[in-house]
C-alpha positions in Angstrom: 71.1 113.6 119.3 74.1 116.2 119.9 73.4 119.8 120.3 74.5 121.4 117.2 76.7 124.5 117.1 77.3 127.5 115.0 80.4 129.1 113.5 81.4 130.9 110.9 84.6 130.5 108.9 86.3 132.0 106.4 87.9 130.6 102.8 88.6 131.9 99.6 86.0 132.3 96.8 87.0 129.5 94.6 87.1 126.8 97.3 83.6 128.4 98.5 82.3 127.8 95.1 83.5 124.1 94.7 82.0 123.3 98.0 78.6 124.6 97.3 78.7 122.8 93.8 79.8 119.4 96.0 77.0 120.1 98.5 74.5 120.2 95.4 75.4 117.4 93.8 75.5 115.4 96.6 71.9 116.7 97.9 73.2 117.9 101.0 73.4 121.1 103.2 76.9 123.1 103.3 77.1 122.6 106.9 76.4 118.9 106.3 78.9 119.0 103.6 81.6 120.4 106.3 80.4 118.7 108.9 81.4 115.1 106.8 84.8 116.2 105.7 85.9 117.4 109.5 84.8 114.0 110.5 86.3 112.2 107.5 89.9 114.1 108.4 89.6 113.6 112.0 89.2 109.7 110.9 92.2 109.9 108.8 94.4 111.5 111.6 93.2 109.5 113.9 94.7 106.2 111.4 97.5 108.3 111.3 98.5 108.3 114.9 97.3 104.9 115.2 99.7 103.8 112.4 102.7 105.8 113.3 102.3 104.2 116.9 102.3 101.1 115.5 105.1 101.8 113.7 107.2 103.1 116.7 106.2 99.8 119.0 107.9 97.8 115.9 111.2 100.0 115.1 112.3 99.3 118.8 115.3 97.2 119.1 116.1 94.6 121.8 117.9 96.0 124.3 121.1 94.3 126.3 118.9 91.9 128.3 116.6 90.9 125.3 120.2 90.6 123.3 121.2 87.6 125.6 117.9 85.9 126.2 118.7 85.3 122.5 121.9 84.2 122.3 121.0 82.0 125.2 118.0 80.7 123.3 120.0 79.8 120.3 122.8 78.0 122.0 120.3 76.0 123.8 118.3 75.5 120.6 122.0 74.2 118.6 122.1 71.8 121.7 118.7 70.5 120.8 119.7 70.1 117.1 123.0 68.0 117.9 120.8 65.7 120.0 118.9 65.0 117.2 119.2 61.8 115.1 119.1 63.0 111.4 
């Protein structure tokens, strides 16, 4: 089991009140409470990178060499096609 650390933060009254309501109602310790949404937003960012890398990988476009690889591909694949008995 991890060693568990202390802190203190601070927050305004309001959001103080809604999260020791939350906590309550969901039977659980403020701490816990905080420790479950750090973890929940750390999983979220953590999509987030993962999606916008993702992202990046696909929004490349070929570059010169790729560019004839596919013109050479397609006039070699019309080639094919002619040879063909319809």
């Amino acid at each position: 089991m991890a060693a568990s650390v202390k802190t203190a933060i601070s927050m305004q009254e309001e959001l103080f009140k809604e999260v020791d309501k939350l906590a309550g109602e969901l039977h659980v310790s403020r701490s816990k409470l905080f420790a479950m949404a750090v973890r929940d937003f750390i999983k979220k960012n953590e999509s987030k990178i993962l999606l916008s890398q993702i992202n990046n990988a696909f929004n490349d476009h070929p570059d010169s060499e790729e560019i004839k690889v596919h013109r050479r591909m397609k006039r070699k694949q019309l080639k094919n096609l002619e040879r063909e008995s319809w």
